[in-house]
N, C-alpha and C positions, 0 to 999 in steps of 0.2 A: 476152661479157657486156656487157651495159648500161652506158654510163662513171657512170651516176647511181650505178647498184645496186653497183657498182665504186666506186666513192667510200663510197659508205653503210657496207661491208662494212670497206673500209680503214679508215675512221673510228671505228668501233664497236670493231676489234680495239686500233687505238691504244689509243682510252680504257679498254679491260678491263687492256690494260699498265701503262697508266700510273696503274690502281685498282692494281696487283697492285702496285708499288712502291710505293704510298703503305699497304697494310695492310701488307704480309710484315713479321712481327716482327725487329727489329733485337737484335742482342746485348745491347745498354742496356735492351730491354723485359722479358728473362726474367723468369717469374717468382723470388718466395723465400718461404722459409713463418718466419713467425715467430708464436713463442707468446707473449704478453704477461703481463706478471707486474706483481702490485701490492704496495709495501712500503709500513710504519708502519703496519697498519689496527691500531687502531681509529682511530688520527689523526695526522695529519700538517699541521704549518704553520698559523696564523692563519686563520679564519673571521671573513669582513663578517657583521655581525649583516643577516637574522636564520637563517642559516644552521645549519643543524646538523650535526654528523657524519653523521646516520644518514640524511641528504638526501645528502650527498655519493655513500655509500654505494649509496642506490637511483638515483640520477641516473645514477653508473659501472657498473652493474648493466644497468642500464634499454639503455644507451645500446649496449654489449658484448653484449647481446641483439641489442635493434635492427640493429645490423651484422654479425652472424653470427661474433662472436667466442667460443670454445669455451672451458669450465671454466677461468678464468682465476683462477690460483693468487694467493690473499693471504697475504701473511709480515705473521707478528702479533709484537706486542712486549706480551705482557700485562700490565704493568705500569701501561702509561698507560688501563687501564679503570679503576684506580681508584675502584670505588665509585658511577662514573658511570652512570649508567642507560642514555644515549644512547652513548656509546661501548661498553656492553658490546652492544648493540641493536645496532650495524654489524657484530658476528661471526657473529649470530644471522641479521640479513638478509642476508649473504653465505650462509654455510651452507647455508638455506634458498631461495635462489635457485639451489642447486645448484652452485656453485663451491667449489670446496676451499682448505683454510687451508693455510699454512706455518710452520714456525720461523724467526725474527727476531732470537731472543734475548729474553729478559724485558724488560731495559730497553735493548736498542738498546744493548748492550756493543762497545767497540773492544778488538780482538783486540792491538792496538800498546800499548792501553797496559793491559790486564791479562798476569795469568798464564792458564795453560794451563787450570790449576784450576778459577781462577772464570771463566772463560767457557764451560768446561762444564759448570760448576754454575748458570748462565745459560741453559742450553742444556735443563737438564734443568725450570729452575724456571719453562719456559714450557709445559711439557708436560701439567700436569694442565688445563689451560683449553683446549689443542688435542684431548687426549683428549677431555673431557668434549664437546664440540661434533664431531666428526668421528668418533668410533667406530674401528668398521675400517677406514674409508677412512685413504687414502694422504695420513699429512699428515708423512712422514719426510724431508721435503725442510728443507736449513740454506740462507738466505739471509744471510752475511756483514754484518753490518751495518758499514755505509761501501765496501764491497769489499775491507774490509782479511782476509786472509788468512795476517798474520802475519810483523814484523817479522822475521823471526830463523827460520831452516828448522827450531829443536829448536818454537817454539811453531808453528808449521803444518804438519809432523809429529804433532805431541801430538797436538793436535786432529783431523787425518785419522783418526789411527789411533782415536781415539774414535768418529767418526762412523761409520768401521767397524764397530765393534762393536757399534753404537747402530742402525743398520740406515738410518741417514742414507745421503742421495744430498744433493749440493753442488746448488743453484740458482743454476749461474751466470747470467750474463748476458753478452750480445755486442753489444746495442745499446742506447744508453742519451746520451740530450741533458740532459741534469741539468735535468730538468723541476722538483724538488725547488724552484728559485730561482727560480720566478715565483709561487709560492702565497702568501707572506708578503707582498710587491709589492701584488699584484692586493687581497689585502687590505685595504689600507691605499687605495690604492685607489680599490676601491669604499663605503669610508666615507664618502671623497671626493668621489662622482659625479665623479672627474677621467675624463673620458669621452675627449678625446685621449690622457692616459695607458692608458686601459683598451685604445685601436685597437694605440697601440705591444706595448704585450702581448701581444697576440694576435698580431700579424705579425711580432713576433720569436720567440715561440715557436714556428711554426711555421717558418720559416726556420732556426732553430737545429736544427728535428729534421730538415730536410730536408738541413741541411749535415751533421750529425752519422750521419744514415743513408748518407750515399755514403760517408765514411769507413771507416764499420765495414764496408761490404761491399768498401772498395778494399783493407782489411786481413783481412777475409777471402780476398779474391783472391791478397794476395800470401803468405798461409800456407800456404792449403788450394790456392791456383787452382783458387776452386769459390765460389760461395753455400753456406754451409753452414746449416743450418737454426737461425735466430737465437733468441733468447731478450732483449725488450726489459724493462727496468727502468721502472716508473711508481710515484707516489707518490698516498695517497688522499689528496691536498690538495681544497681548493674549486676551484682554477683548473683541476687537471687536469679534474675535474667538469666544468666550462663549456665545455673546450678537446677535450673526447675527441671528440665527431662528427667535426671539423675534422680534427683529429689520425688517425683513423682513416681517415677519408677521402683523406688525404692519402698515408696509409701504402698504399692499394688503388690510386692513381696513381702513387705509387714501384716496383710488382710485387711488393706483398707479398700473400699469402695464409695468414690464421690458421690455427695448432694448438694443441693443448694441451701444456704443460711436459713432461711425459712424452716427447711426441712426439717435439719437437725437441731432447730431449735425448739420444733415441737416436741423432742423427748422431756418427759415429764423432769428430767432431773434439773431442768433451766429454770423451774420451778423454785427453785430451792435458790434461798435469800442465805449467806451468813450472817445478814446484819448485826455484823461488828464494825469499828473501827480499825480501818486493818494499814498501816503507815506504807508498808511495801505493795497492798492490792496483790495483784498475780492473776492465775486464772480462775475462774470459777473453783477448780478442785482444789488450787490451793488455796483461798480461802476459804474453803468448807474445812478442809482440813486442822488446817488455824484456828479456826474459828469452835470448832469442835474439841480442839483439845489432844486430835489424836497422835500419836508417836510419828512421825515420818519415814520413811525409808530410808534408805542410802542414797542419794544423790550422787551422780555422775560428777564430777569436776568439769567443768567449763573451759576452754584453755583463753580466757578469758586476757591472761596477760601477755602471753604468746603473739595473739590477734593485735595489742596496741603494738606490741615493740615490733613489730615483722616489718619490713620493707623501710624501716625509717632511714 
């Protein structure tokens, strides 16, 4: 052979090798399917004027379109439509955008600090407003308001055995960056035009989900030693509104791939009950984790105090 065409041929297979190490998926690339869930609709947290709920509403609609994210389930708390035209309008434009509602509780009840009673008479007093909008569709999903679950095994007992009989299925959650803590912030804010505060906001929230998603799948790893099909926690605040493309985009660079609540709930690991009493709740993994006894990880710091003091 030719030493040129000898060279050209050596050369050619090097670089197909040394493509073929730089694509072959590594163990950190797998994919994971997570289904997204929204709580508080019809509202959640301080809106900069001139803002409205039912902009927030078609903005997180609009945008979960846009990205190819499937029937992303709302937990409603009917109590705060109150009368209101524009928050009763974000049940109606959810609805109607083909997304499904859930139970939240009337008013956003903590299971710690009622009885058994009245938080399934909470349970029950959100039900003619999910009827009336949902029909036969599937809106027998409870979403725990706070993740509390029940100081005490006879009240988280009571309760299970209710939503047994009530035809409930638990929406938990397995990932979850307490997005909740920058919608009041960013408020305030953007009253403000504080325009460097608005950058911090934005590149903490997203390093907050990005630190708070490797956790949950390093505690998924050391339950299941697996990805199990997640279920993340969002709030229809204004900021999530602003921050969802980002936020989304950031989750299809982490190796996630959407489903719907249903979906991912079929993973067998939803299965799995801690039945403890657990005072702080959390998400499913972290009360397996609790509840089991095991060592935790490192925990990412929150900038938790940062977010109250910013823009006052």
């Amino acid at each position: 052979m030719n030493i040129n065409r000898f060279a050209y041929f050596a050369c050619a297979l090097s670089l197909a090798l040394l493509a073929c190490v730089f694509v072959w998926p590594s163990p950190a690339q797998e994919r994971a399917q997570v289904a997204i869930t929204v709580d508080d609709l019809p509202s959640h947290g301080d809106l900069p004027s001139p803002m409205k709920r039912s902009d927030v509403a078609k903005s997180m609609i609009a945008t979960f379109k846009a990205k190819g994210v499937p029937a992303v389930y709302g937990f409603v708390n009917a109590k705060n439509i109150a009368g209101d035209e524009d928050k009763a309008d974000v049940l109606k434009i959810w609805v109607n955008a083909g997304f499904p509602l859930g139970n939240h509780t009337f008013s956003h009840i903590d299971i710690n600090t009622a009885t058994p009673e009245a938080f399934e008479a909470e349970i029950a007093g959100n039900e003619p407003t999910l009827q009336a909008l949902m029909g036969s569709k599937d809106w027998h999903w409870l979403r725990y308001p706070f993740l509390h679950e029940g100081d005490t095994l006879e009240k988280r007992h009571a309760v299970r055995t209710y939503l047994q009989e009530h035809g409930y299925k638990v929406a938990q959650v397995t990932l979850d960056f307490g997005d909740y803590a920058w919608n009041v912030p960013y408020a305030r804010c953007a009253e403000k035009h504080d325009t460097p505060a608005m950058e911090w906001l934005k590149s903490s929230y997203l390093a907050t989900a990005a630190d708070s998603f490797a956790l949950d799948r390093k505690l998924s790893a050391m339950l299941f030693g697996r990805d199990i099909k997640y279920v993340l926690l969002m709030h229809i605040g204004g900021f999530d509104s602003v921050m969802l493309p980002e936020l989304l985009d950031l989750m299809k660079k982490e190796g996630f791939d959407f489903v719907t609540l249903p979906d991912a709930e079929k993973d067998p690991a939803y299965e799995s009950d801690p039945d403890a009493s657990l005072t702080h709740g959390g998400t499913l993994l972290e009360q397996l984790i609790e509840s089991k006894h095991m060592k935790y990880p490192p925990v990412p710091e929150r900038p938790m105090q940062k977010l109250d003091a910013l823009c006052r």
